[in-house]
C-alpha positions in Angstrom: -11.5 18.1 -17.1 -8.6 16.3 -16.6 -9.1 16.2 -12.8 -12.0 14.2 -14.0 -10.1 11.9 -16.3 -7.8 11.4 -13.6 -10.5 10.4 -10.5 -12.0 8.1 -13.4 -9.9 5.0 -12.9 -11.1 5.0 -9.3 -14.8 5.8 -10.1 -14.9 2.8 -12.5 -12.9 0.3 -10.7 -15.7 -0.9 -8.4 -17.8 -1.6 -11.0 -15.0 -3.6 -12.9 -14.8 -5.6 -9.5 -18.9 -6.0 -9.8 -18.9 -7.0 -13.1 -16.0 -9.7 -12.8 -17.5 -11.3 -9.3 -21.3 -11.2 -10.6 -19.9 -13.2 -13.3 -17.6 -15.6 -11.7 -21.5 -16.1 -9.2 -23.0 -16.5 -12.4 -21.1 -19.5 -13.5 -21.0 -21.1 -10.8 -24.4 -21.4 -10.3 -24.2 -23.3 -13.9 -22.6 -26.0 -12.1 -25.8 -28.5 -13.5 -25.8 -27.7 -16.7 -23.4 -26.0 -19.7 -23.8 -22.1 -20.0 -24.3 -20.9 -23.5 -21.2 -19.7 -25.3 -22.9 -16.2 -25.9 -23.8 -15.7 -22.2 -20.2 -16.2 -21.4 -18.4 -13.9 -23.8 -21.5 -11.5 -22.9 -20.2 -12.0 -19.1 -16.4 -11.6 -20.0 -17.2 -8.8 -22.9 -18.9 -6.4 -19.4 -15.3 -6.5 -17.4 -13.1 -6.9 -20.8 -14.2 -3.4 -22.2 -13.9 -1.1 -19.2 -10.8 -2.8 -18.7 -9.6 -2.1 -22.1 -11.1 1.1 -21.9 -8.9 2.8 -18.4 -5.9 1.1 -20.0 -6.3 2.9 -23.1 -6.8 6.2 -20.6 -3.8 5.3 -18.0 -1.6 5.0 -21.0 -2.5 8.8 -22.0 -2.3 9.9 -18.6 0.7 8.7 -18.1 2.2 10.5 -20.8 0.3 13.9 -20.1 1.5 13.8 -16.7 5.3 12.8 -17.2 5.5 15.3 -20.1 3.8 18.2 -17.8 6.6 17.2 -15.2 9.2 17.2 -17.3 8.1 20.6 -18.6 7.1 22.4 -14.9 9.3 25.6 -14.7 7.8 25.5 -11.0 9.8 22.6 -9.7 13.3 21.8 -9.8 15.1 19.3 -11.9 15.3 16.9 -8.8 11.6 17.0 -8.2 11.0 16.7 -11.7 13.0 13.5 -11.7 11.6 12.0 -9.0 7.7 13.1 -10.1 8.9 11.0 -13.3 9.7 7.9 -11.2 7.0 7.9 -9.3 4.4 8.2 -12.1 6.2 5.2 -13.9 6.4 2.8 -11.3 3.3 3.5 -8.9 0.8 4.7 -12.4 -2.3 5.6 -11.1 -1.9 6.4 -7.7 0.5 8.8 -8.5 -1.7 10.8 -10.9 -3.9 12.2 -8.7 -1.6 13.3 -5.4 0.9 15.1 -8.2 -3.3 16.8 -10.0 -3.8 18.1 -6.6 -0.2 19.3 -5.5 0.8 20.8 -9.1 -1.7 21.4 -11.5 -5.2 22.3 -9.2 -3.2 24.2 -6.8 -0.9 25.9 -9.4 -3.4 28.9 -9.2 -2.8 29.8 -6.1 
């Protein structure tokens, strides 16, 4: 599950990128007249709320994953540090690399 949770940023991302050029299309081809004030925060509201939403979720990954870190008997204190680092300053790009290296191939 949270492999799931933490592919899901780049699942939803195109459609983010869809959602925010269909709309930008959109009002430019209102150029001739005024587009209604519902049909724009309708536009904004499709982008805004998936934004919102993988915020929301990067925020909690980034705290499962540091804490996990932090609390991996496998790796030493210098990995750990520098797991911790990465997470902070590279976020979601991290998460995944440090899913597949430490928690889907702690099995094995």
């Amino acid at each position: 599950m949270l492999g799931i949770f933490t592919m899901l940023p780049f699942i939803v991302l195109p459609y983010i990128l869809y959602e925010v050029f269909s709309f930008v299309i959109d009002m430019v081809n209102h150029q001739s007249s005024d587009p209604e004030v519902s049909h724009i925060l309708t536009g904004i509201f499709a982008f805004i709320f998936p934004i919102i939403l993988l915020s929301i979720l990067s925020l909690g990954l980034l705290v499962l994953y540091i804490v996990h870190a932090a609390s991996n008997k496998m790796i030493d204190s210098t990995e750990r540090i520098i797991w911790i680092l990465i997470f902070i300053f590279f976020g979601v790009i991290a998460f995944p690399i440090y899913w597949f290296l430490r928690i889907w191939n702690e099995g094995k």
